[in-house]
N, C-alpha and C positions, 0 to 999 in steps of 0.2 A: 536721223530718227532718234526720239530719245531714248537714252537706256531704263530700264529697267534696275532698280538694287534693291537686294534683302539681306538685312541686316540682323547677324545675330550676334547677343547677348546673354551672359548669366547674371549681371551685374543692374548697376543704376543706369549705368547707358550714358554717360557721360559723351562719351567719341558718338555714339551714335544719334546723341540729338544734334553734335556741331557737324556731323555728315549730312544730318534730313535738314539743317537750317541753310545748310548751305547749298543744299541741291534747290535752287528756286529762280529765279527766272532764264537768263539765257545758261545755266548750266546743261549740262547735256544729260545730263541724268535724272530719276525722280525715285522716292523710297516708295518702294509697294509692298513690304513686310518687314515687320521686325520680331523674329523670332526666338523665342528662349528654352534653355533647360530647365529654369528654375521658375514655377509662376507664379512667387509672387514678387521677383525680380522689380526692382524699381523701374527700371528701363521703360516696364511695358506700360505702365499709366502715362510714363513720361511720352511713350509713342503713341494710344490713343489719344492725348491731349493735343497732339500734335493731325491727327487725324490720319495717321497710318495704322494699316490693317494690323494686326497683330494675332500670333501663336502661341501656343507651349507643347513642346512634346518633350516631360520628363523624365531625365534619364535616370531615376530610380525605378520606373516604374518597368525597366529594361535590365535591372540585375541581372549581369553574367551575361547578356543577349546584347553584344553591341550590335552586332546585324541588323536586328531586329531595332534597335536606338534610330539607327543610322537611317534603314529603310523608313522609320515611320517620318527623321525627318526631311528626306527626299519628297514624302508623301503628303508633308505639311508645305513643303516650299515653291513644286513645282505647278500646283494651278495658278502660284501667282507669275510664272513665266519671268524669272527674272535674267537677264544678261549678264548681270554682278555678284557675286556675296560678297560682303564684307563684314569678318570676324570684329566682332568689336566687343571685348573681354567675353567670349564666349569660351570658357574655361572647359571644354571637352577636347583630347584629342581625338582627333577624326580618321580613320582608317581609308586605306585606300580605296576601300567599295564608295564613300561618299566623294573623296578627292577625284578619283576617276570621273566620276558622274558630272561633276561639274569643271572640270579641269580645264587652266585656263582662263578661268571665271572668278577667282575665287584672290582678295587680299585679304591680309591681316596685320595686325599692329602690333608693334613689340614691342617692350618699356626696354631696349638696350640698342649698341649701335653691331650688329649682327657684321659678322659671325661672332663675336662676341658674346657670351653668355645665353647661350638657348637656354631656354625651358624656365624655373623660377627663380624667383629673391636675387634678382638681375640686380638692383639696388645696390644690396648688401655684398654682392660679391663687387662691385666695382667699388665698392668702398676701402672694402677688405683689400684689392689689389692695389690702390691709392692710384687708380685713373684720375687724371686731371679733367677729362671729359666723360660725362655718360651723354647719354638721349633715348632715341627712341627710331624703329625702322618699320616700315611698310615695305609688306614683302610680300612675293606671290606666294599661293599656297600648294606644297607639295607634299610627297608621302614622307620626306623627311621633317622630324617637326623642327620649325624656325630656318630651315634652311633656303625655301625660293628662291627665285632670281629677287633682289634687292631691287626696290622701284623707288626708295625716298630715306631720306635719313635727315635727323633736325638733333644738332648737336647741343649739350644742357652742360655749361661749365659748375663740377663741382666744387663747394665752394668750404671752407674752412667750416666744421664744427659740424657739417653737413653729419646727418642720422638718414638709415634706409626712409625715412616716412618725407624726411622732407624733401630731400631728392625727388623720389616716386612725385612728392606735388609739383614741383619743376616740371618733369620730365612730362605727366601727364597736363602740364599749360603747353607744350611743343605739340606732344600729339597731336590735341586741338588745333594744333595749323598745320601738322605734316599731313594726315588723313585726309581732309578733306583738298588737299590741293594733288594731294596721287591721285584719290579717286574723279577729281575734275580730269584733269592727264589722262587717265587708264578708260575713262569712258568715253573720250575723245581719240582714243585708240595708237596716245602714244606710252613707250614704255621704257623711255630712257631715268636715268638717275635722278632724282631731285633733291637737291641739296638748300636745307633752309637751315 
């Protein structure tokens, strides 16, 4: 049966068009939303253009009231019945009322090779520490932030003269092939390591 994924976004949606182009024929999955915090996010033309349904429920409009964030977008995600989410630069953290609800269900993408560097400017600090390697990790999503079980990692050799921006543009060309081969994997209902 296929799955189901909604996919959210605060950003241009980079990872999330190379997730919806690559859910398409014998893949086992298919994109039935792509939702944001921010609307007028690039993401989202990029998803109507692509003929996925699309959201916004902004989180300004929720000052002080994350419950009230969270719930509305539970409230935005769940008539389209999805099997998946996948965080894709969707720059909110999410509390455990929404992680609960869908738990189990739920990846996300990290510009670092985890546990290593939670949370931001992953870049700069592996600079700062003079790592010979960054990349990038797919990992489940849990109440701790960046912490899930690790389901994929794509390793990005740093390289002489390397600056946080150009790094980040490496790392975000790995993405582009780490994500969508977890989420082929994860909707296939396996959840071993993957290493590219």
């Amino acid at each position: 049966m296929t799955k189901r994924v909604a996919i959210l976004i605060s950003g241009s949606g980079s990872n999330m068009v190379r997730l919806a182009e690559d859910m398409q024929g014998d893949h086992p999955a298919r994109p039935c939303l792509v939702l944001s915090n921010v609307p007028d996010a690039g993401g989202l033309a990029r998803a109507r253009a692509m003929g996925i349904p699309t959201a916004v429920v902004e989180h300004r409009d929720f000052k002080g009231d994350r419950e009230g964030f969270e719930n509305a977008l539970i409230s935005a995600i769940d008539p389209h019945a999805p099997d998946i989410l996948c965080m894709a630069g969707f720059m909110r953290i999410l509390t455990p009322l929404f992680i609960d609800h869908y738990a189990g269900r739920m990846l996300n993408i990290h510009p670092s090779l985890l546990p290593k560097y939670t949370g931001l400017n992953t870049h700069a600090r592996a600079l700062a520490a003079g790592d010979a390697q960054a990349g990038c990790t797919v990992h489940g999503v849990t109440a701790e932030l960046d912490c899930g079980p690790i389901l994929g990692q794509a390793q990005v050799p740093v390289e002489p003269g390397d600056t946080p921006e150009t790094l980040a543009a490496r790392v975000l060309q790995a993405e582009h092939r780490l994500y969508p081969a977890v989420l082929r994997r994860f909707a296939l209902g396996q959840r071993g390591m993957l290493r590219l």
